[in-house]
VEXDREN-2710 file (C-alpha; in Angstrom, 1 decimal):
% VEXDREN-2710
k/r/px/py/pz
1/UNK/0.0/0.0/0.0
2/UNK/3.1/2.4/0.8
3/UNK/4.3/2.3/-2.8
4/UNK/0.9/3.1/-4.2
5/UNK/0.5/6.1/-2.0
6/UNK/3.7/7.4/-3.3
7/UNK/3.3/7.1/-6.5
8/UNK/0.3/9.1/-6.0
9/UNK/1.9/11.7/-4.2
10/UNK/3.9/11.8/-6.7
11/UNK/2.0/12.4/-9.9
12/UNK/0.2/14.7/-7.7
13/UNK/3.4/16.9/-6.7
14/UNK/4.3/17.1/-10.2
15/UNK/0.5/17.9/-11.4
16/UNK/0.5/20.8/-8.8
17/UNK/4.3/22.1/-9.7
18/UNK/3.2/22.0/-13.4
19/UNK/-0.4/24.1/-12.2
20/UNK/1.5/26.7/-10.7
21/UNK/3.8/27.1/-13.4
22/UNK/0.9/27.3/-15.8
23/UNK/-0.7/29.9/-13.4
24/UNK/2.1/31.9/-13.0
25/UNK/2.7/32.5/-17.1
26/UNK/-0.9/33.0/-17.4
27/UNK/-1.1/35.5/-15.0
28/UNK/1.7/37.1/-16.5
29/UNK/0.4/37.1/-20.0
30/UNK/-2.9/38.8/-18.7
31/UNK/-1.0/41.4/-16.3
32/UNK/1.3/41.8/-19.8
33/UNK/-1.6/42.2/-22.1
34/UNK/-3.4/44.7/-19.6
35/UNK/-0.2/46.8/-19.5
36/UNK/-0.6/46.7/-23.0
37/UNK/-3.6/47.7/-23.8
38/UNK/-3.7/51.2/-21.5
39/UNK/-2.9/54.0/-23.0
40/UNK/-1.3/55.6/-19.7
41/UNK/1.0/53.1/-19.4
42/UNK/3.0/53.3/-22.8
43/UNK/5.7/54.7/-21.0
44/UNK/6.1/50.5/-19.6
45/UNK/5.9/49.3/-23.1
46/UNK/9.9/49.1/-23.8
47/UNK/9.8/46.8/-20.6
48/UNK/7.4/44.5/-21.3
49/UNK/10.1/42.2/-22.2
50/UNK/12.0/42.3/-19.2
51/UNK/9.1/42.4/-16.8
52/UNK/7.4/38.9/-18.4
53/UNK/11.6/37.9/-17.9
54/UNK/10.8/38.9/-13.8
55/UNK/7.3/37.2/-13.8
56/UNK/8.9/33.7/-15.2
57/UNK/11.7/33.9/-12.5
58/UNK/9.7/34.4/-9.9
59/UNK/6.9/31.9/-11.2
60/UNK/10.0/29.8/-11.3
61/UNK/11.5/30.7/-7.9
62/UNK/7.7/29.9/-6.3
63/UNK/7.4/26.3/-7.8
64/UNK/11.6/25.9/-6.4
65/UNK/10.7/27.1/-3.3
66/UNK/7.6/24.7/-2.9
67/UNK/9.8/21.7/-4.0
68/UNK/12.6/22.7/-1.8
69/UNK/11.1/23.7/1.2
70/UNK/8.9/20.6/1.1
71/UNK/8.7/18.5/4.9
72/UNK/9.6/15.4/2.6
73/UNK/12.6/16.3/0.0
END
């Protein structure tokens, strides 16, 4: 029974590391697209690059520090 409950919890730690990866670019996209589409912020435009850059790494640095602060590593 052990070695079914682990492989459970394991498909389901990589299901939920892959969801909030998904999340995180989503969210980044939409928060990207937004920026995008007001007028008032065109002055952001240039940076759009390098801000979906910092939403990735810290999308990235969230799922790392889920896996790595884990009780069971």
């Amino acid at each position: 029974m052990t070695k079914i409950t682990n492989a459970i919890n394991a498909v389901y730690n990589f299901i939920v590391g892959d969801m909030i990866i998904l999340v995180g670019i989503v969210l980044a996209l939409i928060i990207l697209i937004i920026i995008n589409a007001i007028p008032a912020l065109g002055a952001v435009r240039p940076f759009l690059g390098t801000l979906f850059i910092i939403f990735i790494l810290a999308t990235l640095a969230a799922t790392l520090a889920r896996e790595a602060y884990s009780r069971k590593r």
